[in-house]
C-alpha positions as CSV (number, residue, x, y, z in Angstrom):
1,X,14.3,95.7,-0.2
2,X,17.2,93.6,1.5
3,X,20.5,93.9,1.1
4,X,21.8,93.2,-2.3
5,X,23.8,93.4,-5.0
6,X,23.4,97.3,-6.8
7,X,22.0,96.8,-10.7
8,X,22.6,99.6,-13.5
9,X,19.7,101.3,-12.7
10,X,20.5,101.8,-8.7
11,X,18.3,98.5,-7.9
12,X,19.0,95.6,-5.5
13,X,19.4,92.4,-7.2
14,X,20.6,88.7,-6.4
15,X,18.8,86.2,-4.4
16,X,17.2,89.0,-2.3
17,X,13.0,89.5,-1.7
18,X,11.4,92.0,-2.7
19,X,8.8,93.2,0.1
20,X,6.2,94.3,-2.5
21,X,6.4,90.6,-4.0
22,X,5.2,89.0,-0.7
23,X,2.4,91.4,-0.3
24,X,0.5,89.8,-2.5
25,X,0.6,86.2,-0.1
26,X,-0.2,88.0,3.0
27,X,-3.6,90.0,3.7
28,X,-4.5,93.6,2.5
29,X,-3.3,94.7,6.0
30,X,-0.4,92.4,7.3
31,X,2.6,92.2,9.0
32,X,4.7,93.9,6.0
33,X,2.3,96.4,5.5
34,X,3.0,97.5,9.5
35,X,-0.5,96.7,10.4
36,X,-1.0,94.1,13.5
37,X,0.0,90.3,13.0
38,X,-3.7,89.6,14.5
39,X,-5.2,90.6,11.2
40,X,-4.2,86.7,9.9
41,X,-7.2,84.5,11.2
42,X,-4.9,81.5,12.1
43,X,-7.8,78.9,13.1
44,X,-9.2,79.5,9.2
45,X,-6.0,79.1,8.1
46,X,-5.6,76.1,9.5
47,X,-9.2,75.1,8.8
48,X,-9.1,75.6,5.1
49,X,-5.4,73.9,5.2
50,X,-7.0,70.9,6.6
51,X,-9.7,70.7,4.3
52,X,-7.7,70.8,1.3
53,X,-5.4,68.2,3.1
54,X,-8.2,65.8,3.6
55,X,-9.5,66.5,-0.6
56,X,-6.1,65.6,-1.4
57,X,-6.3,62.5,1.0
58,X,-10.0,61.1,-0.9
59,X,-8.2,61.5,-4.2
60,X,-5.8,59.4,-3.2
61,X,-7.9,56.7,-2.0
62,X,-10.5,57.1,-5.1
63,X,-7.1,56.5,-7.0
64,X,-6.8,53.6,-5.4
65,X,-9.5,51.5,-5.2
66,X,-9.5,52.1,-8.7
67,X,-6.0,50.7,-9.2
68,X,-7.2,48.0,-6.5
69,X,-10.2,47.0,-8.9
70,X,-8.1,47.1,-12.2
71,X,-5.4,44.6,-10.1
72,X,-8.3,42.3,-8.9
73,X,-9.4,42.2,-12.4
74,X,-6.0,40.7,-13.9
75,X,-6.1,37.9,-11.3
76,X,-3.7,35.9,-9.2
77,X,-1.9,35.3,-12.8
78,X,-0.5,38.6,-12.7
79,X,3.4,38.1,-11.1
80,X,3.1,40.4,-7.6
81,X,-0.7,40.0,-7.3
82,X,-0.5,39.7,-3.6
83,X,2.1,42.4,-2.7
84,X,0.2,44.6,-4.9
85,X,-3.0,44.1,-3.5
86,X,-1.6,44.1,0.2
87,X,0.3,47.5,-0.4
88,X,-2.6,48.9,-1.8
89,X,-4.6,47.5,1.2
90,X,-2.0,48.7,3.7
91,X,-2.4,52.5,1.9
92,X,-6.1,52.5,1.9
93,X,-5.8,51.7,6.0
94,X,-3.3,54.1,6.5
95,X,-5.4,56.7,4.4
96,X,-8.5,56.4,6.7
97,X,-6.6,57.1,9.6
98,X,-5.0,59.5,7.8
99,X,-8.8,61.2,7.1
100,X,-10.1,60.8,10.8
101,X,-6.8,62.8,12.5
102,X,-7.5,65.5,9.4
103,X,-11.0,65.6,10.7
104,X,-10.2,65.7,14.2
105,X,-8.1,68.6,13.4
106,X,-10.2,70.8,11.1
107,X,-12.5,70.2,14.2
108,X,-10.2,72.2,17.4
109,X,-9.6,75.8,17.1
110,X,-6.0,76.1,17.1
111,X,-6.5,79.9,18.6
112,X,-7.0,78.3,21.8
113,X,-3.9,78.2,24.0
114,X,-5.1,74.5,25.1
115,X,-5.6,72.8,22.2
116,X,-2.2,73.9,20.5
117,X,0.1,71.6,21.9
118,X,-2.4,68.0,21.4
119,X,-3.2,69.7,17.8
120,X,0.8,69.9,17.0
121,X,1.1,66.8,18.2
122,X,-1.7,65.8,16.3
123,X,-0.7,67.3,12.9
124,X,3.0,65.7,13.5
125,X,1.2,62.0,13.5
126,X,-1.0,62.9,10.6
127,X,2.3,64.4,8.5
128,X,4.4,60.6,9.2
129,X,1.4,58.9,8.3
130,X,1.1,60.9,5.0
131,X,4.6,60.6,4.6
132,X,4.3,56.6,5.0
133,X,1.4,56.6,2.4
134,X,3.8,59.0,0.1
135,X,6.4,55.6,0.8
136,X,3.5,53.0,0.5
137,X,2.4,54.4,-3.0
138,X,5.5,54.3,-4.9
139,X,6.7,50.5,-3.8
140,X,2.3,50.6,-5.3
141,X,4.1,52.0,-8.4
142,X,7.2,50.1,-8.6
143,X,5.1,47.0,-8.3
144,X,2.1,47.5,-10.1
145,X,3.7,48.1,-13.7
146,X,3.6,46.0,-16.1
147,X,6.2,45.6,-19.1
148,X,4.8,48.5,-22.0
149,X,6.8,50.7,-24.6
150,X,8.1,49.6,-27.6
151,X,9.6,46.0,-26.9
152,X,6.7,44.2,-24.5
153,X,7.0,40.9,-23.5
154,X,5.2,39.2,-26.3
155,X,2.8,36.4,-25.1
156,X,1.8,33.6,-27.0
C-alpha cells in the first residue's frame, strides 16, 4: 500500500490505493505484479477501444434518425421545427465523420513507431468532434422538448 493514515487494526487508510485493488484492471502478469509492461497488447487495446467507440457512435445516430423521423412527423407546426431538424442534421454529419476517423483508427497498428504520431493526431480530431456532437445533442435536447408534466399547455 501507499502512504496513509494507520487504522486500529495497523492498516493504511484515507484516499490511498490499494495495489491488490488494481490488479484486477491490469492483466494476470502486469506491471504491478513485477512482470514486463510488454505483457499489455496495446494495438488490441486500442482496437477493441475503438470498436466500442464506434458502437457507441451508431447508437447515437440510430437515436437520431429516430428523433429526426418523430420531428418530421409533427410538421413545420411544431415551434423550432427547423433548428431542430438542422441540429439534428448537423449531428448526423458530424457523426459519420466521426465513424470514418474511428474506422481509420481501428485500422493502423498503433505498435508501430510511425503510425503513433498521425494516429494521436487522429484520435485528437475524432475526441473534438465527439465532444461537438456531445454539444450538438443537448442544444437537440433543449430544443426538441415539448411542454409535458402536470400543467401542459392545453390546446383547443
Amino acid at each position: 500500500m501507499m502512504q496513509g493514515l494507520k487504522t486500529e487494526r495497523g492498516e493504511q487508510a484515507g484516499r490511498d490505493i490499494d495495489r491488490a485493488s488494481l490488479r484486477s484492471t491490469m492483466p494476470a502478469s502486469g506491471p504491478l505484479q513485477g512482470g514486463p509492461v510488454s505483457s499489455l497488447n496495446m494495438n488490441l487495446y486500442a482496437t477493441k477501444k475503438s470498436a466500442a467507440e464506434g458502437m457507441l457512435d451508431l447508437a447515437l445516430f440510430l437515436a437520431n434518425i429516430t428523433h429526426m423521423k418523430t420531428v418530421i412527423e409533427q410538421g413545420a407546426g411544431f415551434r423550432y421545427y427547423i433548428a431542430v431538424l438542422t441540429l439534428i442534421s448537423f449531428s448526423l454529419v458530424l457523426q459519420i465523420v466521426a465513424g470514418v476517423l474511428i474506422i481509420i483508427i481501428a485500422r493502423r497498428d498503433v505498435s508501430q513507431q510511425t503510425n503513433q504520431k498521425s494516429l494521436d493526431s487522429l484520435n485528437n480530431v475524432a475526441t473534438i468532434i465527439i465532444f461537438f456532437i456531445f454539444i450538438t445533442n443537448i442544444c437537440i435536447t433543449v430544443f426538441g422538448m415539448e411542454r409535458t408534466g402536470i400543467f401542459p399547455r392545453m390546446h383547443f
